[in-house]
Wavefront OBJ file of the C-alpha trace (Angstrom):
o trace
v 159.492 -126.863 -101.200
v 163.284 -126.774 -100.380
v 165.980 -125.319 -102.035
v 169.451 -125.397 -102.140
v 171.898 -122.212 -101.906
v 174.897 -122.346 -103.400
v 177.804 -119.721 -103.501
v 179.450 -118.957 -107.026
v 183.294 -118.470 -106.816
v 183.898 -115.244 -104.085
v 181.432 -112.990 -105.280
v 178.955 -113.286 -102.406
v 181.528 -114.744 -99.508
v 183.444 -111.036 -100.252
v 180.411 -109.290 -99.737
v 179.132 -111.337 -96.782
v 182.651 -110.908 -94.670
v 182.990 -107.314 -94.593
v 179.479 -107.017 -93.108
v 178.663 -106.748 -89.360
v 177.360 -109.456 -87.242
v 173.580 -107.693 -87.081
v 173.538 -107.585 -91.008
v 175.108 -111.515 -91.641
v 172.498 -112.914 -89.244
v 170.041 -111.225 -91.006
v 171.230 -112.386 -94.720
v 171.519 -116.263 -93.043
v 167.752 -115.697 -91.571
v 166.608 -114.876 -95.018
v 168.691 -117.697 -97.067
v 167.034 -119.796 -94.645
v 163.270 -118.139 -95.613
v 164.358 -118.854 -99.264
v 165.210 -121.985 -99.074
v 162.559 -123.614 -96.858
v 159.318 -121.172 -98.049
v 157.425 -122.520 -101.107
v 156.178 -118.968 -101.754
v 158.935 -116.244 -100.539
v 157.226 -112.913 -99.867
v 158.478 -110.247 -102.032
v 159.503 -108.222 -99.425
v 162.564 -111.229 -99.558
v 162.797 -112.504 -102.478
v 162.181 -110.604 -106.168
v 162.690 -110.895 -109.728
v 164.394 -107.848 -111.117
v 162.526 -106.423 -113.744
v 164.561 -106.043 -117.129
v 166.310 -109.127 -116.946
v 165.844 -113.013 -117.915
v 166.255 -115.004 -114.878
v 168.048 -112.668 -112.322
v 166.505 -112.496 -108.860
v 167.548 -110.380 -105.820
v 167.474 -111.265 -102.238
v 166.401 -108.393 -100.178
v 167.922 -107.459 -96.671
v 167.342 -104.485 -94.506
v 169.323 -104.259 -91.061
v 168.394 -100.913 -88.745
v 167.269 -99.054 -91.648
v 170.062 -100.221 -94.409
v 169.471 -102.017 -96.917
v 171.351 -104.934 -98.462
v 170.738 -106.691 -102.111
v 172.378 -110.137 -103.005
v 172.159 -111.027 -107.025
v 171.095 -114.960 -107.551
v 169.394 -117.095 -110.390
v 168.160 -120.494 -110.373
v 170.236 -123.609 -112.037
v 168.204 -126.912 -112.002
v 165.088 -125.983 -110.965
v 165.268 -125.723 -106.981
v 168.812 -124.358 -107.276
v 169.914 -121.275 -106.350
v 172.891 -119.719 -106.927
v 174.680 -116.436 -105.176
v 176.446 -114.062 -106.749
v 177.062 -110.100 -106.227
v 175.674 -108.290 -103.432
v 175.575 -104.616 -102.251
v 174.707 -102.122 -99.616
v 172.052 -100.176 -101.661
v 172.231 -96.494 -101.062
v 169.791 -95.325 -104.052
v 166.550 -95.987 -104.337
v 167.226 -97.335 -107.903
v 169.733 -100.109 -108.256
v 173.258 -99.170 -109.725
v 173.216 -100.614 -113.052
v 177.057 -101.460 -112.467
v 175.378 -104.082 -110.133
v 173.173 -105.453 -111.926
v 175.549 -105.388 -115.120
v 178.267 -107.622 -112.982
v 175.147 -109.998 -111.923
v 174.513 -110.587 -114.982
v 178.209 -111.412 -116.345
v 178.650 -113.689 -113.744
v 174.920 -115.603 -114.403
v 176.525 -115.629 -117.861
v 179.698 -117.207 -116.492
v 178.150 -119.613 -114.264
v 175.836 -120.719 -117.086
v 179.315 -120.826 -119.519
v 181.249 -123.071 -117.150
v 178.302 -125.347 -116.172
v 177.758 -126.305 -120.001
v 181.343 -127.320 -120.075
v 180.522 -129.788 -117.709
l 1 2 3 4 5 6 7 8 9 10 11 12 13 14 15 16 17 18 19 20 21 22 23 24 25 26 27 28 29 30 31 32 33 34 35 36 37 38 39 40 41 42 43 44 45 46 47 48 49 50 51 52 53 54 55 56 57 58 59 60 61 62 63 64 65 66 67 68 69 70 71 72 73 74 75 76 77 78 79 80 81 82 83 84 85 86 87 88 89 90 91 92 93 94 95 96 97 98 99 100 101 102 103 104 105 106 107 108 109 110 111 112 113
């Protein structure tokens, strides 16, 4: 099973460059996981309960912990949006609200074409 990442707009490239060198090796190593695994452990790679289509990619670095938004388009698609340094054990609902908009955004502009 292979899949293809793809970035939407900045969301995820903003997030990715202010990170340290440790942490973006670790978030390539696991892109890499998700797209060449046919079944991504969770520990990786989970749907987030509450929502209709909205997955996060899961990255801990030396005891942080990093989450990356993302949703399928076209079946083996998968497509980046939002991510965070978590610093709660429950996920700020301002993240996954701004996932969400951008899904919704994504999905907008792709009917258009």
């Amino acid at each position: 099973m292979n899949r293809i990442v793809i970035v939407y707009k900045r969301y995820f490239l903003d997030f990715y460059e202010i990170q340290n060198s440790d942490v973006q090796k670790k978030i390539e190593w696991t892109l890499n996981l998700i797209q060449v695994t046919s079944q991504i452990p969770e520990k990786y790679f989970k749907h987030l309960e509450g929502t209709v289509g909205l997955f996060e990619i899961r990255v801990e670095v030396s005891g942080n912990i990093f989450r990356i938004f993302c949703f399928f388009d076209k079946g083996n698609l998968v497509v980046l949006g939002n991510g965070f340094q978590k610093k709660t054990q429950k996920t700020p609902k301002k993240e996954i609200e701004k996932a969400l908009r951008i899904m919704e955004d994504y999905k907008n502009e792709n009917k258009k074409n």
